[in-house]
C-alpha positions in Angstrom: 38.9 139.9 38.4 39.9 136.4 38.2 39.8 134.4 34.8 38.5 131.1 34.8 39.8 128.2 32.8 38.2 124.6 32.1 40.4 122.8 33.8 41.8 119.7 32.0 42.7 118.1 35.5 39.7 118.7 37.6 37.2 118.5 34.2 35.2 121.4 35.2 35.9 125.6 35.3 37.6 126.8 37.7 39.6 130.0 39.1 42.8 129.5 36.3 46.6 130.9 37.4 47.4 134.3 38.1 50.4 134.3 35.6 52.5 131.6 33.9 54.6 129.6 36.7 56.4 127.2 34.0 58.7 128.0 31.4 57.6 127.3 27.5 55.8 125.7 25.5 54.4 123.7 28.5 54.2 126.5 30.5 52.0 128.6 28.3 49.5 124.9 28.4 49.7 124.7 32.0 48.4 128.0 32.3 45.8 128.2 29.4 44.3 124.4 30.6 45.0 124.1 34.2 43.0 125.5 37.6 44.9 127.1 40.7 43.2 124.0 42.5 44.6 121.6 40.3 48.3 123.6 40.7 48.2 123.3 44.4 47.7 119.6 44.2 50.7 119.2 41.7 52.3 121.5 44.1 52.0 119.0 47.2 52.6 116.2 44.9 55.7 117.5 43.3 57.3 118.0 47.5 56.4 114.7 48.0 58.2 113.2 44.9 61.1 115.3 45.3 61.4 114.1 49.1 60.5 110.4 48.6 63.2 109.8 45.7 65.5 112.3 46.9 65.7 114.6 43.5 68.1 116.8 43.3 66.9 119.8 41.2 70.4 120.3 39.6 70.5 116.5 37.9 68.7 117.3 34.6 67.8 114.0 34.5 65.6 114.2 37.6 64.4 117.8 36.1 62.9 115.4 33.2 61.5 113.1 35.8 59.4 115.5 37.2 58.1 117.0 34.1 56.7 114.2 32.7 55.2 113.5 36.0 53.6 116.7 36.5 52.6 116.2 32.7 51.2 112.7 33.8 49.2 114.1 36.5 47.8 117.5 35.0 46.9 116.2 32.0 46.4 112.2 31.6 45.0 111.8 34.9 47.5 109.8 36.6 48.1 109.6 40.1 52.1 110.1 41.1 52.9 106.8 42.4 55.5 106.6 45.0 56.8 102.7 46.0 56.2 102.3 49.7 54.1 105.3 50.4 50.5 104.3 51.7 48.4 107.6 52.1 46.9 108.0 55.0 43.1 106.7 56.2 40.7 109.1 56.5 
């Protein structure tokens, strides 16, 4: 049986994780406030940050980066900006 959550992303319940995929503090909020839904969109989001800006997982620097990024997004409802990328039309 799946839990549900109220997601804090999406503003609504939803199916919530499986299990906790982030380390921590963070982590343990990720999985008590945020929807499987909302996780795959961070999840696309986060490929297409690491490719645009060429991160490089082993620069703790860009680790931070991307954590406040994927804190951005989940939880304050930002978008993840990247210069020069224009989504496509639908």
């Amino acid at each position: 049986m799946s839990r549900t959550v109220f997601c804090q992303r999406l503003q609504k319940e939803a199916d919530g994780l499986d299990f906790q995929l982030y380390p921590g503090d963070l982590g343990k909020r990720i999985f008590d406030n945020i929807s499987k839904e909302a996780w795959a969109e961070w999840q696309a989001k986060q490929t297409m940050l690491i490719n645009e800006k060429k991160l490089n997982m082993m620069n703790p620097e860009h680790r931070q980066l991307l954590e406040e990024e994927m804190v951005n997004f989940l939880f304050e409802g930002k978008d993840v900006v990247i210069d020069g990328y224009t989504p496509p039309s639908e």
